[in-house]
C-alpha positions as CSV (number, residue, x, y, z in Angstrom):
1,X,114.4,-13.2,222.6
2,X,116.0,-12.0,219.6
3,X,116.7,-8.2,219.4
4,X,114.6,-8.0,216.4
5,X,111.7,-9.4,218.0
6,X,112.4,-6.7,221.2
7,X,112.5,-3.9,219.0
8,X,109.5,-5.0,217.0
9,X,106.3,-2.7,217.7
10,X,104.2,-4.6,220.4
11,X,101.3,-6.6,218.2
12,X,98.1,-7.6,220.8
13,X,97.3,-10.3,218.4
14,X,100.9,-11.7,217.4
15,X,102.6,-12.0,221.2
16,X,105.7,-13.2,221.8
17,X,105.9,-17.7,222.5
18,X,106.4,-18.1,226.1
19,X,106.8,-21.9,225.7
20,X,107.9,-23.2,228.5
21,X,107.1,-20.9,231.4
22,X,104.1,-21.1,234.0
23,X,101.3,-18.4,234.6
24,X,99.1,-18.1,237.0
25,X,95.7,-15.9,237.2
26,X,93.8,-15.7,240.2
27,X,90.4,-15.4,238.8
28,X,91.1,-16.7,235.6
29,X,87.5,-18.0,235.2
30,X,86.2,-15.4,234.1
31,X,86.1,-11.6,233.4
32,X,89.1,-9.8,232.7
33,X,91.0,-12.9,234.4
34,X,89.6,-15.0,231.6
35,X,90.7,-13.9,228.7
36,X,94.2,-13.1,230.4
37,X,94.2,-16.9,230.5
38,X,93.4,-16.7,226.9
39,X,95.6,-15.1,225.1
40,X,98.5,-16.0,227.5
41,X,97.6,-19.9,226.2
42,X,98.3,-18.9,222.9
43,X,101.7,-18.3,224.0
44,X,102.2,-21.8,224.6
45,X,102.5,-21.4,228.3
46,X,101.0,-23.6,231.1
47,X,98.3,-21.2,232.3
48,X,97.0,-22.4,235.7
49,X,93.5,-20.6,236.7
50,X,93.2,-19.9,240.2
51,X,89.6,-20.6,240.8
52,X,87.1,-20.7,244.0
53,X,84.6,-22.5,241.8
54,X,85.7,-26.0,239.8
55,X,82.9,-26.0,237.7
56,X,83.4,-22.2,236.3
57,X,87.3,-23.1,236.1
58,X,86.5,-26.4,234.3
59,X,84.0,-24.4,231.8
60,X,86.9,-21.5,231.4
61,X,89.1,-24.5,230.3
62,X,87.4,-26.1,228.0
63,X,86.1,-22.6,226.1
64,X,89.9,-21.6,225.9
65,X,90.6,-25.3,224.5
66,X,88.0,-24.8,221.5
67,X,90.1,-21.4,221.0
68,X,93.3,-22.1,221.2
69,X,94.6,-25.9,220.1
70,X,97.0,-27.8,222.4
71,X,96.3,-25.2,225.4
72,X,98.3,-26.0,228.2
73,X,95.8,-25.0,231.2
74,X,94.9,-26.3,234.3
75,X,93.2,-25.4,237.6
76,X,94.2,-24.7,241.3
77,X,91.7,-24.2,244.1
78,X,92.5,-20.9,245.0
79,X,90.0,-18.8,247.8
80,X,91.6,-15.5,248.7
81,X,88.9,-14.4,251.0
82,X,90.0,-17.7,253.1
83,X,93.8,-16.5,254.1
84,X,94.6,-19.5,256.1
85,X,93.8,-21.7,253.2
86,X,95.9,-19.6,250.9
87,X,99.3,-22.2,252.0
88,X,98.0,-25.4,250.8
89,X,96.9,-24.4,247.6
90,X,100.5,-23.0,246.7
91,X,101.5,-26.7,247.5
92,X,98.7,-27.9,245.2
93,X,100.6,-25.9,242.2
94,X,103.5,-28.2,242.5
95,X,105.6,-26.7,239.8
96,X,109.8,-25.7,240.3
97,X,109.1,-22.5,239.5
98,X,106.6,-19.4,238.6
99,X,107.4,-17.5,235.5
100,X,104.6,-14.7,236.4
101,X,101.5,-14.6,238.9
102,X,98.7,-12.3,237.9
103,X,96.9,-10.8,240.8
104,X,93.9,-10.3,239.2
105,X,90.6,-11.8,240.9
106,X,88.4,-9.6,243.1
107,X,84.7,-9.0,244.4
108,X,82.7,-5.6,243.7
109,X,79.7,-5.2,245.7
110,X,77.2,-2.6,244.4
111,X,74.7,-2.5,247.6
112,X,74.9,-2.8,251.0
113,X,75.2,-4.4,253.8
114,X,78.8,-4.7,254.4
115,X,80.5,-8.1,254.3
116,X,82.9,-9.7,255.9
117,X,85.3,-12.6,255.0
118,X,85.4,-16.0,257.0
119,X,89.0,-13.9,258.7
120,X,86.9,-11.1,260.0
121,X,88.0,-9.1,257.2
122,X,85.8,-6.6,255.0
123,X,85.0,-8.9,252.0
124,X,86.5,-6.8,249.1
125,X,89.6,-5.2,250.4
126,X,90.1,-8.5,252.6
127,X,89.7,-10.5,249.1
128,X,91.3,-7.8,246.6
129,X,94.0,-6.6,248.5
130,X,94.8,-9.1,251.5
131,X,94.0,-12.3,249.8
132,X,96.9,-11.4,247.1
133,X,99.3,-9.7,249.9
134,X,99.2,-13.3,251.6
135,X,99.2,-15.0,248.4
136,X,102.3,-13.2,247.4
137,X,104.2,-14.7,250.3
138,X,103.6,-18.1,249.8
139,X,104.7,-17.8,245.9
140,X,107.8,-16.3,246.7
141,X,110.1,-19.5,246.8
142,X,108.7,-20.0,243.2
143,X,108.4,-16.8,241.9
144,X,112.2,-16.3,243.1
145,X,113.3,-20.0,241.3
146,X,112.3,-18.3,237.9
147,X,114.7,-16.7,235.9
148,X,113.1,-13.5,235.7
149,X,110.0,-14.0,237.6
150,X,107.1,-11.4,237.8
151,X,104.1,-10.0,239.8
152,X,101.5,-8.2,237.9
153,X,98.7,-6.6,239.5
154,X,95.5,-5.9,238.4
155,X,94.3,-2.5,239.5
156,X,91.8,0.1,238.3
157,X,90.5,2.7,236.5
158,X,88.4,3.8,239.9
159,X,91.3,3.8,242.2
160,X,92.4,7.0,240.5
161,X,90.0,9.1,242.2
162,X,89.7,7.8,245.9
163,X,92.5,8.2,248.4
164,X,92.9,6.0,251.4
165,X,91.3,6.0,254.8
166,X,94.3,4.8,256.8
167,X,92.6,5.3,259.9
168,X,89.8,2.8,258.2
169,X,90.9,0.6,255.8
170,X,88.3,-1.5,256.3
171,X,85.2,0.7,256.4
172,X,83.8,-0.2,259.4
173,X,82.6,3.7,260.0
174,X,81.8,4.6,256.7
175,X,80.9,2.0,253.8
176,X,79.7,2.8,250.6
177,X,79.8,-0.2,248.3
178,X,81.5,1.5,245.1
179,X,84.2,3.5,247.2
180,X,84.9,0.5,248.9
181,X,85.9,-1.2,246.3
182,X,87.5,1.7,244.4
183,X,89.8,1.8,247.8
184,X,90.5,-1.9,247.6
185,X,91.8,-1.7,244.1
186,X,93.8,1.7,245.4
187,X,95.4,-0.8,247.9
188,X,96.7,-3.3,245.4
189,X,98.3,-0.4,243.5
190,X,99.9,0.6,246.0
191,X,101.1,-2.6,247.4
192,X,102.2,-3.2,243.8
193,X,104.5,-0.3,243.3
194,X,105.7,-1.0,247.0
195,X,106.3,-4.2,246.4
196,X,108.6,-3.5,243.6
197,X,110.6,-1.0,245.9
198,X,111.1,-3.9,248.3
199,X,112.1,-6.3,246.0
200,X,115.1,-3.8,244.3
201,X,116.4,-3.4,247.6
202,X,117.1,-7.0,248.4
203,X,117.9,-7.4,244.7
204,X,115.6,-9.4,243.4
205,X,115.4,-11.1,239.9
206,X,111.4,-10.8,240.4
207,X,109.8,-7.9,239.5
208,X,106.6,-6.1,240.2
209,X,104.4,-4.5,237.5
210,X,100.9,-3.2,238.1
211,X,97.8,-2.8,234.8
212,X,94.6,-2.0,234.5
213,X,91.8,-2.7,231.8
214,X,90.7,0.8,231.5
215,X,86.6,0.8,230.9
216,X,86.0,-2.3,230.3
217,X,82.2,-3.5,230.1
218,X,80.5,-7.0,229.8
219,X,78.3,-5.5,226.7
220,X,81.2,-5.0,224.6
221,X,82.8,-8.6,225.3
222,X,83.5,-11.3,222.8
223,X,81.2,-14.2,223.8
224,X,82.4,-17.0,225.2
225,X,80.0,-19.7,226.1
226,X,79.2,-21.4,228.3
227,X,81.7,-18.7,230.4
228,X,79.8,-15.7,229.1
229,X,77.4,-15.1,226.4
230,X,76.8,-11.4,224.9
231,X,73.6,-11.0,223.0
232,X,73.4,-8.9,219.7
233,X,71.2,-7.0,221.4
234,X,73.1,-6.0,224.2
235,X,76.2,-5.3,222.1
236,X,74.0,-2.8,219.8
237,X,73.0,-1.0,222.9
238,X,76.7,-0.6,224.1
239,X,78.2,0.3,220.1
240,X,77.7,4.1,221.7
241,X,79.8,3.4,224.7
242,X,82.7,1.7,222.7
243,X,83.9,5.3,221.3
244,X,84.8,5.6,225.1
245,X,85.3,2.1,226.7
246,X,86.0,-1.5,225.5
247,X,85.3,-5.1,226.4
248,X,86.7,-7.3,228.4
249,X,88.7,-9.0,226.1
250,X,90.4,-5.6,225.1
251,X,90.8,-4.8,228.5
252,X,93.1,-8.1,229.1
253,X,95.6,-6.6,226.5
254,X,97.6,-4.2,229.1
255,X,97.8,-7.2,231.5
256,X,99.3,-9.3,229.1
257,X,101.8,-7.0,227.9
258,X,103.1,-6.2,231.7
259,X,103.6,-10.5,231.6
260,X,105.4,-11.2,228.3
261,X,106.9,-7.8,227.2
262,X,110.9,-7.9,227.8
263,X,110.7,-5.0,227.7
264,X,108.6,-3.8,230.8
265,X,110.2,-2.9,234.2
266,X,109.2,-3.3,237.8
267,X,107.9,-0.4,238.9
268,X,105.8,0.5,236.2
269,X,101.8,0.9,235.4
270,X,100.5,0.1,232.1
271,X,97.3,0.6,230.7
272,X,95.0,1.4,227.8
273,X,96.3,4.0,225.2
274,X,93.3,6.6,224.7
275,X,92.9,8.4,228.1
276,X,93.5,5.0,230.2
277,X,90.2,3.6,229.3
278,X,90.7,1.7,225.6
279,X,93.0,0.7,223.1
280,X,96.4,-0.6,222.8
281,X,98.3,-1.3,225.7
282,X,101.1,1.7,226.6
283,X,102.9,2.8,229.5
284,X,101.7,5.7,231.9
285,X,102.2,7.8,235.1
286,X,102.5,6.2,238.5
287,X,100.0,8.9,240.0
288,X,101.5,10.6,243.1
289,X,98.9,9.1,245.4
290,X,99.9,5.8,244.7
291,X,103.1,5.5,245.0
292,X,103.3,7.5,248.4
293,X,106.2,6.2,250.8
294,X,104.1,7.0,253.9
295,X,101.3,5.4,252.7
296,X,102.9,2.9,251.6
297,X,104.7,2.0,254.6
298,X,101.8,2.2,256.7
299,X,99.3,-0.5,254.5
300,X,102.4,-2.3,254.1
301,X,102.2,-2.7,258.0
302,X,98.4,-3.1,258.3
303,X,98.7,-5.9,255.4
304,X,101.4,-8.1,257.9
305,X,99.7,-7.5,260.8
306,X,95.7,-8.4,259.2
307,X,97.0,-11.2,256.9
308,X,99.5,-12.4,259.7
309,X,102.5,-12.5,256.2
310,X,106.6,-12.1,257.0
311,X,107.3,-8.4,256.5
312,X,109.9,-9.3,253.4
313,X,107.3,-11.7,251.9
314,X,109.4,-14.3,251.8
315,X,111.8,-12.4,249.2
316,X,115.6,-12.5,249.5
């Protein structure tokens, strides 16, 4: 890249080519994940969209096609609530090498009861969190064959305000759907920023980066049919909302910069510009409570232990 084009201020509607490199989104169907997918098609990447559900990833596909001509994009059967499964669909990637993985699909619950995975595991912080700490293993051979490969994660705006029950990770004494998941999301963060730690230390060319979309709300979104369809209706009644939040397309933008910006480093959090909840992408503060050594070290341990992963991750 061409110093003029590093020093050039960062456009969310003229990005940088990135022919020639491979992405991956988990959860690239839809949501956020989606038009992560998007817009990093545009760049004349392959995009491959980690999916649970063929149909949605096929649909997700061909709405990104009619968007953006001669989209490189495929699919990859991808279940992170189904760790042991997680192996054979890194072989079903079959590419040399990773340019970026974006850890980015989850489950929210809103109502009880609590849920488990097929592992035993509580079903958002076993998908969110442990599904991508296992993941992360088995992509490290490619991730690691990339000149400058990188790991973003997608955290949240939520996880600001909880702190983590290390005693109960899993909230099997006390669940309450939305804290739950704000604690999932808290996890990934933190594994993020830890992650990055680990991977200086053995020297690494891969790099660790974590994002979030801010407020980001279905009634503000672009439609995108048949993958989601936003009435005029429903985007009048949000209009009052958008002086505070964004859609979901907006709310891709930090993502994607923390992918294709040279300029990023491991170790760092970007998000929306006006008060982390819309706007341009920028960086911000690692808050204290997430980038904790203790509690770091300790859900570092839970995740090998509960995911059954290498403590290095496979990285050398």
């Amino acid at each position: 890249m061409s110093s003029a084009s590093q020093s050039r201020p960062w456009d969310v509607h003229r990005l940088p080519s990135a022919e020639g490199r491979n992405f991956l989104v988990t959860g690239g169907n839809a949501g956020i994940g989606y038009f992560v997918a998007e817009q990093l098609a545009a760049t004349g990447a392959v995009v491959v969209l980690g999916s649970r559900d063929a149909a949605k990833a096929d649909a997700a596909m061909a709405s990104i096609r009619s968007r953006v001509p001669g989209a490189r994009v495929r699919q990859l059967r991808l279940d992170l609530a189904d760790l042991p499964s997680l192996k054979a669909a890194v072989d079903g990637l079959d590419l040399d090498r990773l340019d970026a993985v974006v850890h980015n699909a989850g489950v929210a619950l809103d109502d009880p009861p609590r849920r488990e995975t097929g592992d035993g595991h509580e079903l958002m912080f076993g998908t969110n969190h442990l599904g991508h700490f296992a993941l992360t293993q088995w992509l490290a051979p490619v991730l690691s064959a990339a000149p400058a490969g990188r790991i973003v994660t997608v955290g949240s705006f939520a996880a600001r305000s909880e702190r983590l029950d290390l005693d109960d990770l899993q909230s099997t004494r006390d669940y309450r759907p939305k804290r739950t998941y704000g604690r999932s999301k808290l996890a990934q963060m933190c594994f993020g920023f830890e992650l990055d730690r680990r991977l200086r230390a053995v020297g690494s060319t891969v790099l660790s980066v974590v994002a979030h979309p801010g407020g980001a709300l279905d009634s503000l979104t672009p439609s995108r049919p048949p993958v989601r369809v936003t009435t005029p209706g429903q985007r009048l009644r949000a209009l009052p909302a958008g002086l505070l939040v964004q859609g979901k397309e907006a709310g891709a933008w930090p993502v994607v910069r923390a992918v294709l910006d040279a300029e990023v480093q491991g170790g760092q959090l970007w998000g929306p510009r006006v008060f982390g909840l819309r706007g341009t992408p920028r960086r911000e503060p690692v808050p204290p409570h997430m980038a904790d050594p203790a509690v770091a070290a300790h859900l570092w341990a839970a995740g090998v232990e509960l995911a059954g992963t290498e403590t290095h991750l496979g990285f050398r």
